[in-house]
N, C-alpha and C positions, 0 to 999 in steps of 0.2 A: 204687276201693275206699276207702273211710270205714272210719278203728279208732275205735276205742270205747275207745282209752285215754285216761286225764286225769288223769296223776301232780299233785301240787299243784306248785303254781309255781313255778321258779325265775329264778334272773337268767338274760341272754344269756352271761354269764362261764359260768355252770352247764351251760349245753348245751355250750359250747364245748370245755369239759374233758372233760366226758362225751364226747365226739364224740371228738375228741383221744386219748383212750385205748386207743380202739377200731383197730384193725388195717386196712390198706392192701386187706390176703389176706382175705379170708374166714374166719371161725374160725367153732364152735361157740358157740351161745347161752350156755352157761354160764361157759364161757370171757370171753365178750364182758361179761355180768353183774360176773365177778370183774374184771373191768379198768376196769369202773364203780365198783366200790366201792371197786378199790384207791384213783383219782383222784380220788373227791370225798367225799362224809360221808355218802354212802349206807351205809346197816349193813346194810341186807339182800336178800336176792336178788330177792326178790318188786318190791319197789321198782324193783331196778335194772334188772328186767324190763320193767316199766312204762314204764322211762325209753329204755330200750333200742327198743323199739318207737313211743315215743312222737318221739324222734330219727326213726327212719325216717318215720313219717307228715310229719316238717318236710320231707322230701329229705337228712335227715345223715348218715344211716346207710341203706344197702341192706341184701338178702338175694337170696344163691343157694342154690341148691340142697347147698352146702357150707359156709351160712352166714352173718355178717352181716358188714359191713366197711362201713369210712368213707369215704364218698365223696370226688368231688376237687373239687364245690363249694365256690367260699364264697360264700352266701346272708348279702344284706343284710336289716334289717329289714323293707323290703317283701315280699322275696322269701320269708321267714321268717311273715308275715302271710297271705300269698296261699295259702302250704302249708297254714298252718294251719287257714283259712277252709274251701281245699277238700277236704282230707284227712281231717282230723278230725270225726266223726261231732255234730252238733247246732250243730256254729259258728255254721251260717248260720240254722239258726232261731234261737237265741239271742241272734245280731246283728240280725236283722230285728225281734225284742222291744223293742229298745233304742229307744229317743226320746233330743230333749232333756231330760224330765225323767227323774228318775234309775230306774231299776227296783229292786226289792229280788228279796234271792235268791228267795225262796217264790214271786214273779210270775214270774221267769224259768224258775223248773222248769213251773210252770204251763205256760209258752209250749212247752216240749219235751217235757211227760209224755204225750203222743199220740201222737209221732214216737218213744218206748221200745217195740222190739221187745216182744212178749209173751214169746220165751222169755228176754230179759232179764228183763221183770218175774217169772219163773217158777223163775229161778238162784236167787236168793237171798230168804227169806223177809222179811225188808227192805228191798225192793227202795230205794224212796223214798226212803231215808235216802241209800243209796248213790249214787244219783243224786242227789241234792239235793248231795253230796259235791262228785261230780263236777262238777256246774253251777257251786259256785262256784269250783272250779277252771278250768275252762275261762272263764270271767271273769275270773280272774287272769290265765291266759295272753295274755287278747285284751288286758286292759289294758297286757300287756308290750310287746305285738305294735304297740300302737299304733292298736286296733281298737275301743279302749273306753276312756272311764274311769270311776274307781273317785273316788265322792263318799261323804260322809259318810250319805245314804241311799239307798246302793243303787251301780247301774251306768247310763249314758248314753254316749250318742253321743258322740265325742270331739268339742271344741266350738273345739279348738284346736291350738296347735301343742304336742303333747305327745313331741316325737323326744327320746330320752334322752340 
């Protein structure tokens, strides 16, 4: 399964606390939401939705059928890369975009406006914008991840040691 979420970026501190929040047991979504927000400077639900889920697509957080809870991993940067690449919906064509010279965002939605579902493009009357969002978020993330970096025009291939 590939999610389709791409909150915008934050540090590995930021998943951690987020993660951290979240309960051993299984709770309810909303529940699991408010215990995001209480831990970090999320302000609203919707966000801490996004995050909440976007956690699970790393391996951080599960869900049962009573719910979501933290798992008993601890996933290092690789391991945290490798989720990311294969879980999350466009990684890998957006990673495959990427050269040594650098890409800019408007090339890299280019590389994944083929691979958007039609009833994604059908949700929202903007679709483009939204996704153009998302891309460079998920650009952010891979630069975090170690899967990219970020130059002054655009995104490339990592060309180095870039371990934080």
């Amino acid at each position: 399964m590939r999610y389709k979420v791409a909150p915008p970026a934050r540090s590995r501190s930021f998943l951690e606390t987020a993660r951290e929040a979240l309960p051993l047991v299984p709770d309810s979504e909303d529940d699991c939401c408010r215990s995001i927000q209480t831990a970090t400077d999320v302000s609203d639900r919707e966000t801490a939705r996004k995050y909440l889920v976007f956690l699970q697509a790393l391996g951080l957080v599960g869900e049962s059928d009573r719910g979501y809870y933290r798992t008993r991993t601890d996933p290092d940067r690789a391991d945290l890369a490798a989720a990311f690449e294969e879980s999350v919906f466009g990684v890998d064509v957006l990673l495959a975009a990427l050269g040594l010279e650098p890409v800019d965002t408007d090339d890299a939605f280019d590389a994944l406006r083929e691979e958007i579902p039609r009833w994604e493009r059908e949700r929202h009357t903007d679709w483009e914008a939204i996704w153009r969002g998302r891309v460079v978020n998920l650009l952010e993330w891979a630069v975090l991840f170690g899967l990219a970096e970020k130059t002054d025009d655009g995104y490339r291939r990592p060309t180095g040691n870039n371990e934080e």
